[in-house]
C-alpha positions in Angstrom: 54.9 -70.1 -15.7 56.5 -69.6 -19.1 53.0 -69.2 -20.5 52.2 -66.6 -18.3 55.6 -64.8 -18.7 54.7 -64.7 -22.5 50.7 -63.1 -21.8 52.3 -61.3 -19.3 54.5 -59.3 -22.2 52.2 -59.2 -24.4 49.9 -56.2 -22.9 52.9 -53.4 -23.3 53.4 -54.9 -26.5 49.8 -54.9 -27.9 50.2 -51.3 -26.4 52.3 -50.4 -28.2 50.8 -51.6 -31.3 47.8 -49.6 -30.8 49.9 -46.3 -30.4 51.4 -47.6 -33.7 48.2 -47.9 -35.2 46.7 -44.8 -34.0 49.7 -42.9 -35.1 49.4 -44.2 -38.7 45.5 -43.5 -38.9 46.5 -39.9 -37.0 49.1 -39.1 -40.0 47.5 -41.4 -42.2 44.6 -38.8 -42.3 46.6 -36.2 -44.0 45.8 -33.3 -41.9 48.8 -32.7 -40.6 50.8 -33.3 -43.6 52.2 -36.9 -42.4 52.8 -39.3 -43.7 51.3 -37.9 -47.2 49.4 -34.1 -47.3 47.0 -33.3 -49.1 48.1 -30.8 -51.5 45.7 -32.2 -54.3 42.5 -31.8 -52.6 43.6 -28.8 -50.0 46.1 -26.7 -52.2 48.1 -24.2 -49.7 46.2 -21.1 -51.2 46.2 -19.1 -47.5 48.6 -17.4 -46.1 48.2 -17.7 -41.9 50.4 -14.7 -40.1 50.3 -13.6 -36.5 51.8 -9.9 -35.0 53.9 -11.5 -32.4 55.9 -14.2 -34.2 58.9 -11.9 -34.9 61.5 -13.0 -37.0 59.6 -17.0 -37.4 59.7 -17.2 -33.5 56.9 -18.6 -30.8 57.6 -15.7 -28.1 57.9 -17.3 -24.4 54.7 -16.4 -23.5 52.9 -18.4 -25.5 54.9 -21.8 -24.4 55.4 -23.7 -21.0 57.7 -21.2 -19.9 55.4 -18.6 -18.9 55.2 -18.1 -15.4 51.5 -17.3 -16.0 49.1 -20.1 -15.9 47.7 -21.5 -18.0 49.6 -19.7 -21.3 47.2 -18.1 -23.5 46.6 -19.3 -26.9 48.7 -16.7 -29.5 47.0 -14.4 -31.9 46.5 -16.2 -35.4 45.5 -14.1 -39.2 44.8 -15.7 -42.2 43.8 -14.7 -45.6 40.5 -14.9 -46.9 39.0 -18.7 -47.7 37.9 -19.7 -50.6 34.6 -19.7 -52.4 32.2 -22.7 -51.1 34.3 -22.1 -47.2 31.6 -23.0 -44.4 34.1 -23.1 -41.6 37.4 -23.1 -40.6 39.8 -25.1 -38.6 43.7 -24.4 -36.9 45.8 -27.4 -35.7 48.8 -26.2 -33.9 51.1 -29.7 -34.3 54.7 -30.6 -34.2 55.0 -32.9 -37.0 58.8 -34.5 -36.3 57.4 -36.3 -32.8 59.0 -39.5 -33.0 55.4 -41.9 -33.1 53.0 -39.9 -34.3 52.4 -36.1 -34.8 51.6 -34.4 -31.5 48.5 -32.4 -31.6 48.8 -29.3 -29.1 45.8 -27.2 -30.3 42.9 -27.8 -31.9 39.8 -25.5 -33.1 37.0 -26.0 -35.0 33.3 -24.6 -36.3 35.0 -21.3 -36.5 32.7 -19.0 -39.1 33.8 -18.9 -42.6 33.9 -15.0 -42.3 36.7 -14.8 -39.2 39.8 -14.4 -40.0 41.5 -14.2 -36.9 42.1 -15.8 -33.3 43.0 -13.0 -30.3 45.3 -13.9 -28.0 43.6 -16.5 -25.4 40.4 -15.9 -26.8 38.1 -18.1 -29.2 35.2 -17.0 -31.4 31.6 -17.8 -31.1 30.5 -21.3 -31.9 34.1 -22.4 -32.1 35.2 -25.7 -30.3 38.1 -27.8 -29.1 39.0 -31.1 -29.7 41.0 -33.1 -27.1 44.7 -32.7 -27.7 47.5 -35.5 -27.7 47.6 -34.6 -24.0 43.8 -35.6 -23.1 43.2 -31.7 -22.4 40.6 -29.4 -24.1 42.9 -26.6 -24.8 45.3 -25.0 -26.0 48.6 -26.8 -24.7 51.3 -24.5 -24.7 54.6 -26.0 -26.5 57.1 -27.2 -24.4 60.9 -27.5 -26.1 63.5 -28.5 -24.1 67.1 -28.8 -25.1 67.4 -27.3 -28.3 64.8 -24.9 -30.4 62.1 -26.7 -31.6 59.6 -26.0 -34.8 55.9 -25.9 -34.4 53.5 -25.6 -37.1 50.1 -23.6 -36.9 47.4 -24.9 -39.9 44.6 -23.2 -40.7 41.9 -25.0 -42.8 38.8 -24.0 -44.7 36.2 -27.0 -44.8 33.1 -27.0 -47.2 30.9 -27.8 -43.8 29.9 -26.5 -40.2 30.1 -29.4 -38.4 27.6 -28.4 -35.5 26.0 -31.5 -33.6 27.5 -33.9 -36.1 31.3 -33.7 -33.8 30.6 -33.5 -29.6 31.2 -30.4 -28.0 34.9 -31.3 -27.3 35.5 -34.2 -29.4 38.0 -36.8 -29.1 40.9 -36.2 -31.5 41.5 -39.0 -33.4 37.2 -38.3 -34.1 37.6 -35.0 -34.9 41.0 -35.3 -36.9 39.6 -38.1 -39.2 36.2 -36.1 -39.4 37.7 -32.3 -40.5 40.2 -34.2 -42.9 37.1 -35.4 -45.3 36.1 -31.7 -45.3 39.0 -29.8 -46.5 39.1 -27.6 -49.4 42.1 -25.1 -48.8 45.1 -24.4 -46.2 48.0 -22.5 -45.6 50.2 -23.2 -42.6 53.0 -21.3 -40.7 56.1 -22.7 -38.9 57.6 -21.1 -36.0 60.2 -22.1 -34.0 60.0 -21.9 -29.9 63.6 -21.8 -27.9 63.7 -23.7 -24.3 63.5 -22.1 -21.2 66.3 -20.0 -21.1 65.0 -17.8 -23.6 63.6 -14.5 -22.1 59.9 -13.8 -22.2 58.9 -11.6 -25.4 56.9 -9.0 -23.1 58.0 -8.5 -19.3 55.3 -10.4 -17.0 53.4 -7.7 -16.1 50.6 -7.0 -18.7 51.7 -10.3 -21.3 48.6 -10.6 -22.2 47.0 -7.1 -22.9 50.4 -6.5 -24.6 49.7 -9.2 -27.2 46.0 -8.1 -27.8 46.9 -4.5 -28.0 49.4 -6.1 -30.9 46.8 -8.1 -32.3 44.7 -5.1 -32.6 47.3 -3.1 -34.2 47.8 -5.5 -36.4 44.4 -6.1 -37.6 44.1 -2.3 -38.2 47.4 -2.4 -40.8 45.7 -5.2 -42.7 42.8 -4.1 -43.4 39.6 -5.7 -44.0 39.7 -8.2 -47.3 36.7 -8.6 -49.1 35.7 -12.1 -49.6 35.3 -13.6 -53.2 32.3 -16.0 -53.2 
């Protein structure tokens, strides 16, 4: 009986030890920036923007607490990549989860030439990985209590990944792949307010609001030329 007590609390605790594990291989990686980034091999040479973060903030609509389901995905800009840029990659991550960093978006295979994400839409060829949540998608953030910081990454990577990463890859695959591959970043930290918060635009037209933003915004910027 004692022995079986003892196998019997073992399997939460080898658990647990895995999570442990996968956490430190997750952060270990450097992606995200945790437990070491990589600012020697990806300096943060890009600046990554978006119309509707006013004033540093993730507008309701783009958490859990839009009514409208599922929430789309915001609308992401970043500056132009670098020279020897085959692709590009966002990671949308809240870094001070207490195991591991929690993954809540990520996109790969997008074209070296975009530049932007609209809202709830993706570009051609681009993919998602599986988030910390087992979903392929963007998983809107979810702060409760207190306002919570959320960091959106975008990545240049000296390859199109292609067939060599599944359609919608698992993401400890595809986080350990993209890290090999990264030649430049630049990230952007927003902060997202519980539920009490009102919505940024009413309910009605959330969504065409934010791409009629996007699109405005796109116009004031201008097109960059690339350097290669």
């Amino acid at each position: 009986m004692r022995r079986g007590t003892v196998s019997g609390r073992s399997k939460p605790v080898a658990a647990s030890l895995a999570l442990l594990l996968a956490g430190s291989l997750l952060g270990g990686c450097g992606l995200l920036g945790k437990p070491q980034p990589l600012s020697a091999d990806a300096p943060l040479t890009m600046t990554v923007t978006s119309p509707d973060f006013e004033n540093g903030v993730l507008p309701a609509q783009y958490t859990c607490y839009n009514r409208h389901r599922p929430p789309p995905s915001p609308p992401i800009f970043w500056s132009q990549p670098p020279r020897g840029t085959r692709s590009m990659a966002i990671v949308v991550d809240d870094s001070a989860a207490p195991i591991s960093p929690r993954v809540y978006w990520m996109v790969f295979d997008i074209g070296p030439d975009t530049t932007d994400l609209q809202p709830g839409a993706l570009p051609p060829h681009a993919r998602v990985a599986y988030n910390s949540v087992g979903t392929a998608r963007y998983d809107a953030p979810c702060p409760v209590g207190s306002p919570h910081d959320y960091r959106f990454t975008v990545y240049a990577l000296n390859t199109f990944f292609g067939p060599a990463l599944p359609q919608n890859p698992q993401l400890l695959s595809a986080w350990t792949t993209i890290a090999k591959h990264v030649i430049a970043r630049g990230t952007l930290t927003v902060v997202a307010r519980p539920g009490n918060a009102r919505l940024h635009q009413s309910d009605s037209g959330s969504a065409s609001g934010a791409v009629s933003n996007a699109s405005a915004f796109r116009s004031r910027i201008g097109t960059i030329s690339l350097q290669r």
